[in-house]
C-alpha positions in Angstrom: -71.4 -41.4 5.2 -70.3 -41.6 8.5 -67.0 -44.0 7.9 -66.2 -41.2 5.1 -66.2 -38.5 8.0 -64.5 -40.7 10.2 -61.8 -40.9 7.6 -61.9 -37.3 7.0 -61.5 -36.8 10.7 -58.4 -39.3 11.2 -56.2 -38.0 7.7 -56.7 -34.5 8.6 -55.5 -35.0 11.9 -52.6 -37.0 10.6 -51.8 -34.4 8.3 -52.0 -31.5 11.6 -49.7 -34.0 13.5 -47.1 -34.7 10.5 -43.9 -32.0 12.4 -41.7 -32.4 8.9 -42.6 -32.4 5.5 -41.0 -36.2 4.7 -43.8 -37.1 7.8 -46.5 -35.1 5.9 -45.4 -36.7 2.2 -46.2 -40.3 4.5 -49.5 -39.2 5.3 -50.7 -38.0 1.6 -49.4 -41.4 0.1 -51.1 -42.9 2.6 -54.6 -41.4 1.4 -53.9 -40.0 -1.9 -51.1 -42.8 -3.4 -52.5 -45.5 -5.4 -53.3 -47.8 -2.4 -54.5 -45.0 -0.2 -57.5 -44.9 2.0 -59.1 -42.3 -0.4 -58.0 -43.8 -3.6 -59.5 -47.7 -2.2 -62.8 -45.8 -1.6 -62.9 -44.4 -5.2 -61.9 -47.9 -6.9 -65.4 -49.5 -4.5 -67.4 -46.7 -7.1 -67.5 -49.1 -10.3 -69.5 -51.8 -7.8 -72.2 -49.4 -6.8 -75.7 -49.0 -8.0 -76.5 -45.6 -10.3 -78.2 -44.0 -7.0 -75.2 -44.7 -5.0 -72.8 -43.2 -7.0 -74.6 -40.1 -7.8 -74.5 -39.6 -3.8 -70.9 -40.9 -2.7 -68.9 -40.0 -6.2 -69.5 -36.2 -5.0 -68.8 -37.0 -1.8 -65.6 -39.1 -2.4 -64.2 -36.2 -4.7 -65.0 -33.4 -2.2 -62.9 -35.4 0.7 -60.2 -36.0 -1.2 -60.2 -32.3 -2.6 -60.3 -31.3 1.2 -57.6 -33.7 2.1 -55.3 -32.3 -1.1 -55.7 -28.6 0.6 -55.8 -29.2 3.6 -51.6 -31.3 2.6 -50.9 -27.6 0.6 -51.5 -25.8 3.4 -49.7 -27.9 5.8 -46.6 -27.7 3.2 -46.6 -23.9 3.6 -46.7 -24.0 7.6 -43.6 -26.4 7.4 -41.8 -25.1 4.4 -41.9 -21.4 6.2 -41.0 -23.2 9.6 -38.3 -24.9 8.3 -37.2 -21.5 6.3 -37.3 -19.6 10.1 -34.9 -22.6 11.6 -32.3 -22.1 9.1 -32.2 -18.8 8.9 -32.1 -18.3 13.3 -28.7 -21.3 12.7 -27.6 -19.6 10.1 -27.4 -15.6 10.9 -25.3 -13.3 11.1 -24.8 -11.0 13.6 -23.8 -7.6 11.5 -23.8 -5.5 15.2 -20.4 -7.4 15.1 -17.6 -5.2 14.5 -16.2 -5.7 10.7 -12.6 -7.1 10.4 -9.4 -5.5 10.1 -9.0 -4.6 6.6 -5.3 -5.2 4.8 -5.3 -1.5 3.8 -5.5 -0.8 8.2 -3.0 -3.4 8.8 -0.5 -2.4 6.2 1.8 0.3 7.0 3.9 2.3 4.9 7.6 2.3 5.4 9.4 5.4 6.4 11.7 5.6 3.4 8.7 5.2 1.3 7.0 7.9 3.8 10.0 10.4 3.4 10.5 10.2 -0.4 6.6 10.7 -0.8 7.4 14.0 1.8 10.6 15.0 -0.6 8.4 14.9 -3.7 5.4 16.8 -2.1 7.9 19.4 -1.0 9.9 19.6 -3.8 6.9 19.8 -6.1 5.4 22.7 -4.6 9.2 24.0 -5.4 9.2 23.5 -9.7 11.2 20.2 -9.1 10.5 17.2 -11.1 11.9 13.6 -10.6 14.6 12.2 -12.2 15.6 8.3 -12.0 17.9 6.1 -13.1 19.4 2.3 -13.0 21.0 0.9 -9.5 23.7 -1.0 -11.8 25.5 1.9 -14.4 28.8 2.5 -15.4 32.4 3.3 -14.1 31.7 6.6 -16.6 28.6 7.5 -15.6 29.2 7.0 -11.9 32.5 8.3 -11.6 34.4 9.4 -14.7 31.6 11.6 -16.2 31.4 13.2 -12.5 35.0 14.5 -12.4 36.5 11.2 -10.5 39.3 10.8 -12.8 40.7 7.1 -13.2 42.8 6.6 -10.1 41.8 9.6 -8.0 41.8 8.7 -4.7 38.0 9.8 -4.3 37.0 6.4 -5.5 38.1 4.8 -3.0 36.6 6.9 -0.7 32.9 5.1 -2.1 33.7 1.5 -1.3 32.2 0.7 -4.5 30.7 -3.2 -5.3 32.0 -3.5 -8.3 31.0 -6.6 -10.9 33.5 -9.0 -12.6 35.4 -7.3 -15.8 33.4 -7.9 -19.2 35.6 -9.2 -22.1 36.1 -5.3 -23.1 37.5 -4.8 -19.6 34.5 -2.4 -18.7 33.2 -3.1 -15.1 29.5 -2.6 -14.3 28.9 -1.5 -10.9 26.1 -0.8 -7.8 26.0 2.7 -8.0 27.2 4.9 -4.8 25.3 7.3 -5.2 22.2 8.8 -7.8 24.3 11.5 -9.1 24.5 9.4 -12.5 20.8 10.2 -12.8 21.7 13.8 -12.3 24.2 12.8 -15.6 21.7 11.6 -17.7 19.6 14.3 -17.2 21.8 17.1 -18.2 22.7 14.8 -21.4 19.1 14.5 -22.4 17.7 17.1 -21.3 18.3 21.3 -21.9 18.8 23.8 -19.2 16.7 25.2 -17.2 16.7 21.9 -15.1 15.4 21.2 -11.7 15.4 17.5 -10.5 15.6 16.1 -7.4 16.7 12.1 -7.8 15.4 9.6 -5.0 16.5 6.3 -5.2 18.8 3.2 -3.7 22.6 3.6 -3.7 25.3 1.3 -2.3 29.0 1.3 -0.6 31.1 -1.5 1.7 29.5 -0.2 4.6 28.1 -1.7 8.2 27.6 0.2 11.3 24.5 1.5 13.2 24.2 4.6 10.8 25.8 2.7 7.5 24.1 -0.3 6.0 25.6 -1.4 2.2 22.1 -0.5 0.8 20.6 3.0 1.9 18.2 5.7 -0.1 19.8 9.0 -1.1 17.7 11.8 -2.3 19.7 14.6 -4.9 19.3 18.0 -6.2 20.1 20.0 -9.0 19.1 23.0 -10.8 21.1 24.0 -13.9 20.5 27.8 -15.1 21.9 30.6 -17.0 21.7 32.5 -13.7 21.9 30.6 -10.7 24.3 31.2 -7.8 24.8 29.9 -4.2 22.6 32.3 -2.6 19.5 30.4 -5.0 20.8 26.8 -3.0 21.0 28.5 0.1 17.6 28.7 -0.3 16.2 26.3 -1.5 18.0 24.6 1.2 16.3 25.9 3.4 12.8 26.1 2.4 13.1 22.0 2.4 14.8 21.9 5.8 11.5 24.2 7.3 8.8 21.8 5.4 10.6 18.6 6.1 11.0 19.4 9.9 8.1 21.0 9.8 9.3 24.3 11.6 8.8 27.8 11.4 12.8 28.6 10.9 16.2 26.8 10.7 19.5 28.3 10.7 21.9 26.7 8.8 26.3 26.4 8.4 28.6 26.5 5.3 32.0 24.4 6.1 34.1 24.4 2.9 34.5 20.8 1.5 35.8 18.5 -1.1 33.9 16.7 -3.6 34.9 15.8 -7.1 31.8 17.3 -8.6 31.0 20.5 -7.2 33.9 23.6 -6.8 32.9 25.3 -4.3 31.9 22.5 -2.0 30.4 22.6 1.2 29.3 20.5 4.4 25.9 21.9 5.3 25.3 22.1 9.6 22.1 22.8 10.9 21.3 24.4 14.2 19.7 22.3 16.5 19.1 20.7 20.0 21.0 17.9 21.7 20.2 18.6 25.0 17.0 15.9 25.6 16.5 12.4 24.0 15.5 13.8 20.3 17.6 16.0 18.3 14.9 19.0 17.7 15.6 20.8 14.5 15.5 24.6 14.1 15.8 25.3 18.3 18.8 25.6 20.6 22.7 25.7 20.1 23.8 22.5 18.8 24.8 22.0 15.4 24.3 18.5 13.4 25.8 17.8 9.8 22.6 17.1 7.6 23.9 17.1 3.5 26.0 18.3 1.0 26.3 20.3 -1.4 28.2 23.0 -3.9 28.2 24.1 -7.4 28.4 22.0 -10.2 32.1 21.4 -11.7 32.6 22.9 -15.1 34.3 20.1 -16.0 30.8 18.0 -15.2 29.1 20.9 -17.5 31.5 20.0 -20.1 30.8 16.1 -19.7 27.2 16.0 -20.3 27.1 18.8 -23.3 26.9 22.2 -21.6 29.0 25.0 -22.0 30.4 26.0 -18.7 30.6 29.7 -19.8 26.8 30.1 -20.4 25.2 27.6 -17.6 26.0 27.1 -13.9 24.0 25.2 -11.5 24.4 23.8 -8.2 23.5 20.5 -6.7 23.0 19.0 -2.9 22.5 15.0 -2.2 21.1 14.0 1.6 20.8 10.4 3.1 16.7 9.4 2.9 17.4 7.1 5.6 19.3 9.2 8.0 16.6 12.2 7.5 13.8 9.7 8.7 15.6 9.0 11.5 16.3 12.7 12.9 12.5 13.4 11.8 10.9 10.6 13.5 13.2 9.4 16.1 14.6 5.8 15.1 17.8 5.1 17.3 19.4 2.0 14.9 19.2 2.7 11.0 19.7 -1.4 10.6 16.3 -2.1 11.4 14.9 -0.4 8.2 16.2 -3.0 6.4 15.3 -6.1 9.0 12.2 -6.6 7.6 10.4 -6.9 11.8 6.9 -6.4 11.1 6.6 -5.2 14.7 9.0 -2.4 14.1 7.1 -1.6 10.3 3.8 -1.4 12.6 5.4 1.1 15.6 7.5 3.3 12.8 4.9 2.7 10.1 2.5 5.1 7.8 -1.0 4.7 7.3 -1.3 3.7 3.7 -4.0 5.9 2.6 -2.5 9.3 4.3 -0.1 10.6 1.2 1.9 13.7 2.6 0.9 17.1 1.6 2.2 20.7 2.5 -1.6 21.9 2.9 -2.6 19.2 5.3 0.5 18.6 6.8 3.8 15.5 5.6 3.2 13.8 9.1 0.1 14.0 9.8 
């Protein structure tokens, strides 16, 4: 018996020594494969006498029973050794701060900012929104608006005009969104309230003209409204646009084909430091215009001018941002600089409210 224990001895420290299990698959074949130590030791069984068998059969199977645990174990030591190894290589560290998500690196453009302010604003004031296309037509735009063909007023637009179709009707960019304010009052019956946000465009480059700028519009068509009603509404926007507690505001008579009377709108401000602060001191700025509709634009759209009246204002969505929030050059909204996007920017998850404040 002692060779068996001696055999015990040497495959069980084999198996304590084996560090992987490919070393540890060596050392079973090695005892328990076909040409093993173990399995030659069994095969010797068939050449022993009866007594012999009945004494090292039993003993045979008990060593190699021992030997097959005694691999198991072993398997579990490594398998969980090898499990703790990849997992300390493979870790991660979640003390780490997480990455900038896209929503915190996107901003929110200021024209998109400011129209989101108009609607919240406007909303709290019965308005709804009114839109229409960018390309319309030489009626719609001009004709249906009181421009007659050939008034000199057209001109005044600098319109982009599209090549003639074979009816000799000319599509065109529109200069400003008073067509929406057209197609409202033609599909629509009075009372109306609308405001109409959106892209216009004229032949025009300078610091404060680019060919393409925003330009919000209003107008409220009633049995009973009158100037004093735009007055103010006027000036309830101007306080929750600003974001002050009062503004004062200036009537200058003015022209415009649509409205009779018209009128340039100043508002009282001050000049006196880097930022023009609105509602304080004793500057004045021109910020919009505005005036009562034209009968004959009543007439063109379907209403009777002796039952309805309304009035109507339009303001420049780009130049408003830049008085609000201080931007010196009103070509770089349209440069597409990320690094101006990220300075002027709004958070894209902070939609403006009058309860919690446009800017905050």
């Amino acid at each position: 018996m002692s060779h068996l224990e001696a055999l015990e001895t040497e495959i069980l420290a084999a198996i304590e020594a084996s560090e992987t299990e490919s070393a540890l698959e060596d050392v079973r074949v090695g005892s328990l494969g076909k040409k093993g130590s173990i399995s030659e030791q069994m095969k010797t069984l068939g050449k022993m006498s009866p007594e012999e068998r009945q004494t090292m059969g039993p003993a045979l199977n008990g060593l190699k029973a021992r030997v097959t645990d005694a691999i198991a174990a072993r398997k579990d030591v490594l398998v969980e050794a090898a499990l703790e190894a990849r997992l300390a290589s493979e870790k991660v560290d979640i003390t780490l701060p997480l990455r900038t998500t896209p929503a915190e690196l996107g901003s929110i453009h200021p024209v998109s900012q400011v129209v989101d302010e108009l609607t919240a604003i406007f909303a709290d004031m019965g308005f709804s929104i009114a839109e229409g296309p960018d390309i319309e037509t030489d009626d719609l735009n001009f004709t249906a608006l009181n421009f007659p063909e050939g008034h000199p007023a057209r001109d005044m637009h600098d319109t982009f005009f599209f090549n003639e179709k074979e009816d000799g009707e000319r599509l065109l960019l529109r200069t400003h969104t008073s067509p929406a304010q057209v197609r409202t009052m033609k599909s629509q019956e009075p009372p109306i309230r609308v405001i109409c946000p959106g892209r216009t465009y004229r032949c025009d480059s300078d610091q404060t003209h680019t060919p393409m700028f925003h330009q919000v519009e209003g107008l409220v068509i009633d049995k009973g409204a009158h100037i004093g009603h735009l007055k103010g509404t006027l000036e309830e926007f101007l306080k929750a646009f600003f974001e002050v507690d009062n503004v004062t505001l200036r009537f200058r008579p003015s022209f415009f084909p649509f409205t009779e009377p018209s009128m340039e709108v100043d508002v009282q401000c001050d000049r006196s430091g880097s930022e023009v602060k609105i509602g304080e001191g004793n500057d004045w700025l021109e910020i919009l215009g505005c005036g009562m509709v034209h009968p004959n634009v009543l007439t063109n759209c379907g209403l009777d001018p002796d039952v309805y009246q309304g009035f109507a204002w339009g303001i420049g969505i780009d130049r408003i941002a830049m008085l609000k929030y201080g931007m010196p050059d009103l070509r770089a909204f349209f440069d597409a600089d990320v690094r101006w996007l990220q300075h002027y920017g709004f958070r894209p998850l902070d939609l403006p409210t009058l309860f919690g404040g446009l800017s905050a």
